[in-house]
LOMAR-221517 format. One line per 10 residues: number of its first residue (from 0); their letters; for each residue x, y, z negated of C-alpha. Coordinates in steps of 0.2 Angstrom, whole numbers, always signed. Layout:
BEGIN
NUM> A> X/Y/Z | ...
END
This chain:
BEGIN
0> XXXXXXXXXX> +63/-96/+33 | +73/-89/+17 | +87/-100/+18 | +88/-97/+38 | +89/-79/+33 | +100/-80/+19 | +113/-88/+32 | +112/-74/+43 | +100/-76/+54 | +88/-59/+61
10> XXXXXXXXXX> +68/-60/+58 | +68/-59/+77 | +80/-76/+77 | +67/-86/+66 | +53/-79/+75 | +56/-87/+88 | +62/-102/+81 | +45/-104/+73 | +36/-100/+87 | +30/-85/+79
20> XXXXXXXXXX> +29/-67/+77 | +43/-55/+69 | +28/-48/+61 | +22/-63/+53 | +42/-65/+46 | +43/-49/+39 | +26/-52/+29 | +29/-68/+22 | +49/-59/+18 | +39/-47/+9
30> XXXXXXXXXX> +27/-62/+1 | +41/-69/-5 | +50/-55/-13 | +34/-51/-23 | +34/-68/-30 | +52/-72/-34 | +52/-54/-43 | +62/-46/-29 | +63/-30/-20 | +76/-32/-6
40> XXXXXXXXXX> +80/-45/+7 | +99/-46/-1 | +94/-49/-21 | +82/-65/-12 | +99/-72/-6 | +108/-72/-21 | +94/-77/-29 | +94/-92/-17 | +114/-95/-18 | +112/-97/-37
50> XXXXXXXXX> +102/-110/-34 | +108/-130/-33 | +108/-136/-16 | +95/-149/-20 | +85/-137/-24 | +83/-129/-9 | +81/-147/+0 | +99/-148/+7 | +106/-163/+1
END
């Protein structure tokens, strides 16, 4: 769900590719901003670009 947003996709775009709610996007977003110590959408996609590409399970 991060890295689908993090390259542009809308809450309403992975919604509906998980077969979920917007609602349910936007509350694990917020989920995940609290844990990674973040407070905005755009300082969780750096903090996901300064990661290695392994890390995130793409290679």
């Amino acid at each position: 769900m991060a890295i689908a947003l993090a390259r542009g996709a809308s809450v309403v775009d992975v919604a509906t590719e998980l077969a979920v709610s917007p609602h349910t996007i936007r509350a694990q977003v917020k989920a995940v901003l609290a844990k990674t110590g973040t407070s905005r959408q755009a300082e969780l996609v750096s903090l996901l670009a300064a990661l290695p590409m392994t890390a995130l399970g793409l290679r």
